[in-house]
C-alpha positions in Angstrom: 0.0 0.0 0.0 1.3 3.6 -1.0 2.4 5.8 2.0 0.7 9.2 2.1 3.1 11.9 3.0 0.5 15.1 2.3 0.7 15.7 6.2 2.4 15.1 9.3 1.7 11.9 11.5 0.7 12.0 15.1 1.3 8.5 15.6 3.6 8.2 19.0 6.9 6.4 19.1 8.1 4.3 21.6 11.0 6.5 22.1 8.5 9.3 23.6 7.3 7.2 26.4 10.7 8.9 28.8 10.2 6.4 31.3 11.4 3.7 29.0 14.8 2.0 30.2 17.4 -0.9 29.7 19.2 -2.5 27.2 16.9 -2.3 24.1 16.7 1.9 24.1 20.9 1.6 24.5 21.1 -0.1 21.5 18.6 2.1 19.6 20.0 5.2 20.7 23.5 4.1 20.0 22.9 2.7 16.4 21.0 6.0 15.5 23.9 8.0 16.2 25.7 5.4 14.3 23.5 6.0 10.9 23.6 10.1 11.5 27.5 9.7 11.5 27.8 7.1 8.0 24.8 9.5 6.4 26.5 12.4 7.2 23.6 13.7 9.8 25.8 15.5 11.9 27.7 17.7 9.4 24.6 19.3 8.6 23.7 20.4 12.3 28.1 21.4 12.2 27.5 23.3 9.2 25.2 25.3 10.7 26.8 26.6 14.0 29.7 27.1 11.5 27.7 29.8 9.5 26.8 31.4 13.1 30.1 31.8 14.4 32.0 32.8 11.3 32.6 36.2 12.7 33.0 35.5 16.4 37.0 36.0 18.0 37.8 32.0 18.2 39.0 32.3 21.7 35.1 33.7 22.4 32.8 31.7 25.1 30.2 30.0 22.7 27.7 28.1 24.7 25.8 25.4 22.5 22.9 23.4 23.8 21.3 20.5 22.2 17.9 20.0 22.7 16.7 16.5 22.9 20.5 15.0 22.7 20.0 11.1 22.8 23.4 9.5 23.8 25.2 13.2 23.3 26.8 12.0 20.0 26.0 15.1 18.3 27.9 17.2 21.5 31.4 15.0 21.3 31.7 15.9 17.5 31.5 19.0 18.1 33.7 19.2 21.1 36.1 17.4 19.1 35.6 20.1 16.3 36.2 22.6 18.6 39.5 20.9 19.9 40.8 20.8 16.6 40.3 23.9 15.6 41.0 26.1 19.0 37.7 27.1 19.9 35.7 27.6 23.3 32.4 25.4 23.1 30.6 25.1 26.2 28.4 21.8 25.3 25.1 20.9 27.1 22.7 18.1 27.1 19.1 18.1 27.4 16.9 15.3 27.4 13.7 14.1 29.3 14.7 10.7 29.6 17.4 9.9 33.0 18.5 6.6 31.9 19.1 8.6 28.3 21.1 11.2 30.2 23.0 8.9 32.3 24.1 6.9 29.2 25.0 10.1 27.6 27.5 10.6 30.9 29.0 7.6 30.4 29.9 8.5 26.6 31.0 11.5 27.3 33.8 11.1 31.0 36.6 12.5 29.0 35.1 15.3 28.2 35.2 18.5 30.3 33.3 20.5 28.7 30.4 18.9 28.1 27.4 19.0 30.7 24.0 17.0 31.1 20.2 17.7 32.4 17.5 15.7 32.3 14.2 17.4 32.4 11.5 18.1 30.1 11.9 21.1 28.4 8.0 21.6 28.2 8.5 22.2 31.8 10.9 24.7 31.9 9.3 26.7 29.3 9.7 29.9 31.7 13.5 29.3 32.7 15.9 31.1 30.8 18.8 28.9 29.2 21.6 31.1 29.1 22.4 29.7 25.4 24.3 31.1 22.3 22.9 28.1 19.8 20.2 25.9 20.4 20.9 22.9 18.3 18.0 20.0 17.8 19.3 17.6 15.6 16.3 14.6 14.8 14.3 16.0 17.6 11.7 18.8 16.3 9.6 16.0 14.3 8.8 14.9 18.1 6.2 17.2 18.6 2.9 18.4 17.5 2.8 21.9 14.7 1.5 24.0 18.4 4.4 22.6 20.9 7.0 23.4 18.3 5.9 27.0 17.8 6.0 27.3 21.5 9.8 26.0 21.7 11.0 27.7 18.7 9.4 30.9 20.3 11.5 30.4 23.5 14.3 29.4 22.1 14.1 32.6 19.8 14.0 34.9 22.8 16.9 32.6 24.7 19.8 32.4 21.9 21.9 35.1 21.8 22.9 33.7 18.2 20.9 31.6 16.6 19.2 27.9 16.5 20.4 25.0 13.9 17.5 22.5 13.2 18.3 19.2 11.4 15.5 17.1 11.2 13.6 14.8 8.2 12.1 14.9 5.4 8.6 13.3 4.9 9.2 11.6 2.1 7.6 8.2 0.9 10.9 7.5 -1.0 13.1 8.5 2.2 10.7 5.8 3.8 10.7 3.0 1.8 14.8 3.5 1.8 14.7 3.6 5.8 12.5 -0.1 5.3 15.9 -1.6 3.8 18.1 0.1 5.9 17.2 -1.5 9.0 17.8 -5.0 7.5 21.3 -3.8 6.6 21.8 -2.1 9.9 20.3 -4.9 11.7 17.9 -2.7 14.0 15.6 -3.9 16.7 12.0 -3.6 16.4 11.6 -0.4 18.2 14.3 1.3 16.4 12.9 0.2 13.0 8.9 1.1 14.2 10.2 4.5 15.6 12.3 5.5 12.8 9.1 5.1 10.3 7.0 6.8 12.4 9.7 9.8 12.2 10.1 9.9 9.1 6.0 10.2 8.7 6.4 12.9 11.4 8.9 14.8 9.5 9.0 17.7 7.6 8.5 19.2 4.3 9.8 22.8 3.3 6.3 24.2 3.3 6.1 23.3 6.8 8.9 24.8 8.0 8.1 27.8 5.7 5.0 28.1 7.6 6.2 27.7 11.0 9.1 30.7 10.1 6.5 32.8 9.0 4.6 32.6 11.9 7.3 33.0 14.3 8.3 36.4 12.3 11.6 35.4 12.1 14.3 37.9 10.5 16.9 35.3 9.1 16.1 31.9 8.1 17.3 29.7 6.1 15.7 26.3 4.7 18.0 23.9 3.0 17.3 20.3 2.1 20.6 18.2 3.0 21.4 14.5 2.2 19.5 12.0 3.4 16.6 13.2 3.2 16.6 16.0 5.7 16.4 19.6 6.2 19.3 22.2 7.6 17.0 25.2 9.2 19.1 27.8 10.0 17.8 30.7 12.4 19.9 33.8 13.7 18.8 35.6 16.5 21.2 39.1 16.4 
């Protein structure tokens, strides 16, 4: 049966459920960071924060938080990148989910400069992040049109720099593509349910064009990236 991709799903994944634990969401989280590195996922979240700091001193604080950071893959790239190239990130961690966060500290003992907290940012809505970039890299297709006006809004206001969204494309050919990547990759059964369900949860550019329009934003910038995702750029000076 054809998949209809005219709008975004509402369907839940398992993932969502942030009291889930153990062995089976290890392996799901670790293996998804594993595709975004092969498909080049995280260069398109890098390549963003590089076009916001391209005219910042390189010795310059830059605080960077990632909303939503699963196992904190995306924050060791870039305090590796940062290491290489003499800058001064100041990586965070946010996610709902403690045994998420707790595997996240385990990855991430050697290094300094990157922090965790688990709490649900829905909750925190009022408390200011003292942030330069937000960063939510295959996290934004988690919620509903409404709650991700409501975050973009407060991240808007809490940035002093910008936000750098990498997230999916809804796409029926980026879906029937996921269907064989799992046998390849060997996923589990909730990584393999959950990552169809995202990908019908996704985005496409009129979306995004909508929610920028609504949000009155003065930069964006919507690109599509390989695979099958888009790089939203917003700056906030």
């Amino acid at each position: 049966m054809a998949i209809n991709t005219k709008f975004r799903s509402n369907a839940p994944e398992l993932m969502d459920d942030f009291q889930m634990e153990g062995e089976i969401l290890r392996d799901a989280l670790d293996k998804i960071a594993r595709i975004n590195q092969l498909l080049g996922g995280n260069k398109v979240t890098l390549n963003g924060i590089e076009f916001l700091i391209k005219n910042k001193p390189k010795d310059e604080p830059i605080r960077i938080t990632d909303i939503g950071c699963g196992n904190g893959d995306m924050l060791r790239a870039l305090a590796g990148y940062a290491k290489r190239r003499g800058l001064n990130f100041i990586l965070k961690g946010i996610d709902a989910n403690k045994f998420t966060i707790k595997h996240a500290e385990n990855l991430s003992g050697r290094y300094d400069n990157i922090s965790y907290e688990c709490g649900d940012i829905f909750d925190n809505l009022t408390v200011e992040q003292p942030c330069d970039i937000f960063i939510c890299t295959l996290t934004l297709h988690h919620f509903k049109d409404e709650e991700i006006i409501s975050l973009l809004e407060k991240f808007k206001h809490s940035a002093k720099m910008g936000l750098v969204i990498n997230d999916l494309q809804r796409s029926a050919l980026a879906y029937y593509l996921f269907k064989a990547l799992c046998f390849v990759f060997k996923l589990n059964d909730m990584s393999r349910e959950d990552g169809l369900v995202s990908i019908l949860r996704g985005f496409k550019r009129a979306d995004l064009m909508k929610y920028a329009k609504q949000l009155n934003l003065k930069f964006s910038y919507i690109k599509w990236k390989w695979a099958f995702r888009y790089q939203w750029i917003i700056k906030t000076i």
